[in-house]
Residue, then its C-alpha position, 0 to 999 in steps of 0.5 A: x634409467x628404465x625405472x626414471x623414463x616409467x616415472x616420468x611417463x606416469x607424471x606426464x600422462x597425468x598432466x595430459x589426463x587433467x588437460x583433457x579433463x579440466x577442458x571438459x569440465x570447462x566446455x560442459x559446463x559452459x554450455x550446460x550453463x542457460x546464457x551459453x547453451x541458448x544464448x551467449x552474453x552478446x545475444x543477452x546483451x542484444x535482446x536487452x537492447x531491442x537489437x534485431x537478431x541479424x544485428x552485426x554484433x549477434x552476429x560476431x556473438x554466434x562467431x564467438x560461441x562457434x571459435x570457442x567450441x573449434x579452439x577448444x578442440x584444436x587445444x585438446x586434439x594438441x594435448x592428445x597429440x603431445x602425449x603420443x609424442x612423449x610415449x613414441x619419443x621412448x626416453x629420447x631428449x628431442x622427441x619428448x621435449x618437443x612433446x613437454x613444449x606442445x603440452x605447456x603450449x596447449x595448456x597456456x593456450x586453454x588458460x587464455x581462452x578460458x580467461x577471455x571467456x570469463x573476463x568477456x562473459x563479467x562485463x557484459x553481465x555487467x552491462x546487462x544488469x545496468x540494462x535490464x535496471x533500466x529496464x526496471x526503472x522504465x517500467x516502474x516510472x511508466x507506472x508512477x504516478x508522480x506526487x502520489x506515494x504520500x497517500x497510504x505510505x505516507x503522512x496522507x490516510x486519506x482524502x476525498x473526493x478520490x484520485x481520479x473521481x468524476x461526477x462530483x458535484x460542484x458544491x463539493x468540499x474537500x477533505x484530507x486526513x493526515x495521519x499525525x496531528x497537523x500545525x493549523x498554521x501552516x494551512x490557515x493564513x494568520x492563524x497564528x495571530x487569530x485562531x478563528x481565521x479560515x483562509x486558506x494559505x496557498x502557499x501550503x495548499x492549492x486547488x485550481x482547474x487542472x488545464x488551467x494550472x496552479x496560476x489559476x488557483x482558489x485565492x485565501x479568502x475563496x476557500x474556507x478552512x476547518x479541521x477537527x479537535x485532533x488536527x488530524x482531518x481538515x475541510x477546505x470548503x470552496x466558497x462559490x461552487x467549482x467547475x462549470x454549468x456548462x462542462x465537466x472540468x477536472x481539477x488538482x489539489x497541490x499539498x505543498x512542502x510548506x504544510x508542517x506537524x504539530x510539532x512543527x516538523x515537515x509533514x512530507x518527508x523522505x521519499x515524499x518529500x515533494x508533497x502529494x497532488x490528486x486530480x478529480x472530475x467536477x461535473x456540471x450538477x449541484x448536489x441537493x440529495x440528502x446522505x442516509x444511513x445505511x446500517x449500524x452495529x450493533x443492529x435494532x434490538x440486538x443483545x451484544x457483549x459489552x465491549x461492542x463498537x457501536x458504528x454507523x454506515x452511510x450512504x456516502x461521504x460524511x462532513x468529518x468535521x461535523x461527524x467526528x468529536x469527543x463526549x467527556x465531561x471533563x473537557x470543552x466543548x461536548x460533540x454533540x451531533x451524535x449521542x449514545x444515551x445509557x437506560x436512565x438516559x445519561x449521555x455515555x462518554x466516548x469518542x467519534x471517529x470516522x474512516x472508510x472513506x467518511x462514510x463510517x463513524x465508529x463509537x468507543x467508550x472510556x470505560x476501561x473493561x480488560x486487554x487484548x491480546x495485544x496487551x491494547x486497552x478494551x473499552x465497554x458500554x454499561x452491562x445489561x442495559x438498553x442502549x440508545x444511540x441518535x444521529x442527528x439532523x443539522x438544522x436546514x438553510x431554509x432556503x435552499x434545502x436540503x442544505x444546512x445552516x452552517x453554525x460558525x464554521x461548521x453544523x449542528x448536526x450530520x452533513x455529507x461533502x456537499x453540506x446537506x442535512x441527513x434523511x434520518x427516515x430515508x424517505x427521499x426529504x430533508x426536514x432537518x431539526x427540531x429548529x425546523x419549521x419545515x414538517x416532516x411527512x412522517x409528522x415528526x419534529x425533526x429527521x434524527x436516526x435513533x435505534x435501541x440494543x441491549x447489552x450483556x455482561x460478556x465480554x467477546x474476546x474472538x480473535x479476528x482471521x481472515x477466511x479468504x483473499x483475493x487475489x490469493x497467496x503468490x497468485x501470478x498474472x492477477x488482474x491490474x485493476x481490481x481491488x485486493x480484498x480480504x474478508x474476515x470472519x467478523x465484523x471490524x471496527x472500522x476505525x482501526x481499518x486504515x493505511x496503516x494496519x491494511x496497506x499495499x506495497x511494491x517490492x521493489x518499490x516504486x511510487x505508489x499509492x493505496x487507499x483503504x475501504x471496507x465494507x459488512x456482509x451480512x456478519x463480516x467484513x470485507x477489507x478492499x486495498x485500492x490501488x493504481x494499474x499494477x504493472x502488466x505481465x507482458x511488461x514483465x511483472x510485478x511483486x505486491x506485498x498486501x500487508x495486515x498488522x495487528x492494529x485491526x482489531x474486531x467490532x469487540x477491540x481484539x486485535x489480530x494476534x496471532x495472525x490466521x489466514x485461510x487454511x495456512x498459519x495453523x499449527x497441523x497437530x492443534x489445528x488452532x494458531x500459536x502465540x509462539x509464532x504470532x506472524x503469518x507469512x504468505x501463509x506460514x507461522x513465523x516467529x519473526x516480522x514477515x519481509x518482503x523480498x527486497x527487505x531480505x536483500x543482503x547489501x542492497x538493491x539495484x532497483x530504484x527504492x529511493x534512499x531514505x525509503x524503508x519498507x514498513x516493519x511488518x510485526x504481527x502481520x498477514x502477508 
């Protein structure tokens, strides 16, 4: 009998050991836990609620923390007391079930108050998390702006004037590109039934004086519509000047759902699906100021490896309709308004194209001469040989110059948005063409930019990197405004230099707009992310992912791959970048595409990404 009364008392002072222990577990980690040493559930919920600090319920809140903490105590000093009554009970019946029936009870009475704690504590986080999503929401929403995210991640590239410009002039035109081939008839009305209409169809395009309203819109036959030979860029030109002399006037172009591809799919789609609208300052000024060129690549009398990107840099934004074009024997017509000439003064076969705002025309040859390192084609200038490239003047309206005389619907020669003809010398005039009859002061018969290189026999195959970044890598509480830039360690052609090889995202993402712009320092180039406000660090914060991908390639076509930023992605033995881990990730080597956060998200997401939105797949990029 003594041996069972031991037995038992063992097996008791073993369940009162882990009462007592299993309570301290519990009450030290609770209150080691951030929300129940600091604040409990209800405070939580309270702040998330902009409830003042006296409200009744963190009030009945800091009650609750301090009953948990009391019962806790009770419970345990119950636990302790039920094992002093089975060791005094010395084996008699009453005396130790009386203990027995205090022990279960205290027991049971931990499991419910530590069941309440946690049922309490899942719903009010619950609660909290549907709170503070909206806050998320409320805080991206204060930061879109509505109808903006197709420029950049969208099918918009570009277009000008910019969002929000003012002083623009008001004999403006405006320019969108798309990045995909666009069905001419769903923004040119009857084009279908005449390919050389020009209306406007406003029902896929709307340019009206802001505080007027879209019933206030240029009418079909009050804007004269053109578009370039890849149906990529188009030109709304105003008939009469907008605005007023009197005032400055803000004004909105709508991009509706009714504009389609080529291949006659909507151009608006997913998380754009409501289409695009800007707003822009028109001022009280016409503008009679000649564009110029700035600077070209390569320079004067520069020798240059074979596969160099002849470009041309101007003061500011080009026509593209009449800057941009094919020279190919083989097809009709020939763009002629900018022309590279070999030594015996044969026209070189290439294309045009302009980017960085329409202030940049790139020129690329059809002469295949080797691969990158993205397996992408090199294309290269004849070898050994003076090269000589010419800009050309278009032919002036006599009347009122510097303007040019429109040939059809567009010029032969360069114009800038407004129509005026190019100052090829800088000198302040426009003499236009050798059809001119106005003499130049330099006596010469035309305004033409021409300038001469040599090339060699060597083809230049550096890959680009990048040697600095602004703001730099997981950077906190950057500046809302200032452009993200990127400078690389060569010049780029610019062509490749677009929101789809340099872009801006917000993770987790909200509407959102980014534009991109470059410009060449002496012997690099600095890439510029526009942006809208970024969200403010007293609102909390935001994460913005810049992203690069292989698509940029150098002034000699060698795209970005591996990917190297500054002092990160290099390989610490080499000191060189594998090709076994091309991708550069917030400035680690990785095997894989980067991702942002959101994207590594298992299950989903509580922050407001629309549905169908993906965020882009990063392969070989600069995170």
């Amino acid at each position: 009998m003594q041996r069972l009364s031991i037995k038992m008392s063992a097996s008791f002072l073993r369940t009162v050991l882990l009462a007592v222990v299993v309570f301290f577990v519990f009450f030290f980690s609770f209150s080691a836990h951030p929300t129940f040493a600091q604040q409990t559930a209800f405070e939580q919920f309270g702040e998330a609620s902009t409830l003042p600090t006296d409200d009744i319920a963190i009030i009945v809140a800091r009650v609750i923390r301090a009953v948990f903490g009391v019962v806790g105590i009770i419970f345990t000093c119950l636990v302790i007391y039920a094992g002093f009554l089975y060791f005094l009970a010395r084996g008699e019946p009453e005396p130790v079930k009386k203990s027995k029936k205090i022990l279960q009870q205290s027991i049971v009475g931990l499991i419910i108050m530590f069941s309440a704690y946690g049922i309490t504590t899942f719903i009010l986080d619950r609660l909290l998390e549907a709170v503070f999503t909206g806050d998320i929401a409320a805080t991206a929403e204060a930061y879109s702006e509505p109808l903006s995210g197709a420029l950049g991640g969208g099918v918009i590239d570009d277009h000008y004037p910019e969002r929000n410009a003012q002083d623009i002039p008001r004999n403006t035109r405006i320019f969108v590109s798309f990045k995909e081939a666009i069905d001419p008839a769903s923004l040119i009305e009857g084009y279908e039934s005449n390919p050389d209409a020009t209306d406007l169809n406003i029902d896929s395009v709307l340019i009206y004086p802001t505080a007027d309203g879209s019933g206030k819109a240029l009418s079909s036959d009050q804007v004269v519509t053109t578009f370039d030979e890849e149906q990529k860029v188009f030109v709304f030109d105003p008939v009469g000047y907008l605005g007023s002399a009197d005032k400055d006037m803000n004004y909105t172009v709508t991009l509706t759902t009714e504009i389609q591809k080529a291949d006659g799919s909507d151009a608006f789609t997913g998380a754009y699906s409501s289409g695009y609208e800007w707003t822009f300052e028109v001022s009280t000024e016409i503008d009679l100021t000649p564009p110029y060129i700035t600077s070209v690549i390569p320079k004067q009398d520069a020798k240059e490896p074979r596969n160099v990107t002849i470009e041309i840099n101007f003061s500011e934004a080009m026509d593209p309709v009449a800057s941009t074009g094919s020279y190919l024997v083989s097809e009709k017509p020939l763009f002629t308004n900018i022309q590279v000439f070999d030594e015996s003064g044969k026209n070189v076969e290439g294309t045009f194209e302009i980017s960085n705002g329409y202030r940049t025309v790139s020129f690329t040859t059809i002469d295949a001469c080797g691969e990158d390192p993205c397996g992408d084609t090199i294309y290269c200038l004849p070898t050994n040989q003076l090269i000589r490239s010419l800009a050309k003047a278009a032919t002036l309206n006599e009347t009122e110059v510097p303007q040019a005389k429109s040939s059809g619907v567009t010029f032969d020669g360069l114009v800038d948005s407004a129509a005026n003809s190019l100052d090829g010398d800088h000198d302040g005039d426009a003499c236009g063409s050798e059809l001119d009859t106005i003499s130049c002061k330099d006596g010469g018969a035309n305004d033409h930019y021409q300038w001469t290189f040599t090339t060699t026999d060597e083809v230049n195959d550096t890959v680009p990197e990048v040697v600095s970044l602004r703001p730099g890598i997981e950077e906190d509480e950057i500046s809302q405004t200032n452009d993200v830039e990127i400078t690389f360690n060569t010049f780029l052609k610019s062509s490749t230099v677009k929101t789809d090889s340099a872009s801006l995202w917000p993770d987790p993402y909200y509407q959102f707009w980014f534009a991109v712009r470059k410009e060449n320092n002496d012997t690099v180039t600095v890439v510029h992310l526009e942006h809208p406000t970024l969200v403010s660090t007293d609102e909390g914060g935001w994460d913005y992912w810049p992203v690069l991908t292989h698509d940029i390639k150098s002034a000699y076509q060698i795209c970005m791959y591996p990917a190297i930023g500054p002092d990160a992605c290099l390989d610490p033995d080499t000191g060189h970048r594998s090709s076994n881990a091309p991708y550069c990730c917030n400035g680690v080597p990785s095997i894989s595409e980067c991702q942002t956060d959101t994207q590594n998200e298992v299950g989903g997401t509580l922050y407001p990404v629309p549905d169908d939105y993906v965020l882009p797949n990063n392969t070989e990029t600069e995170l």
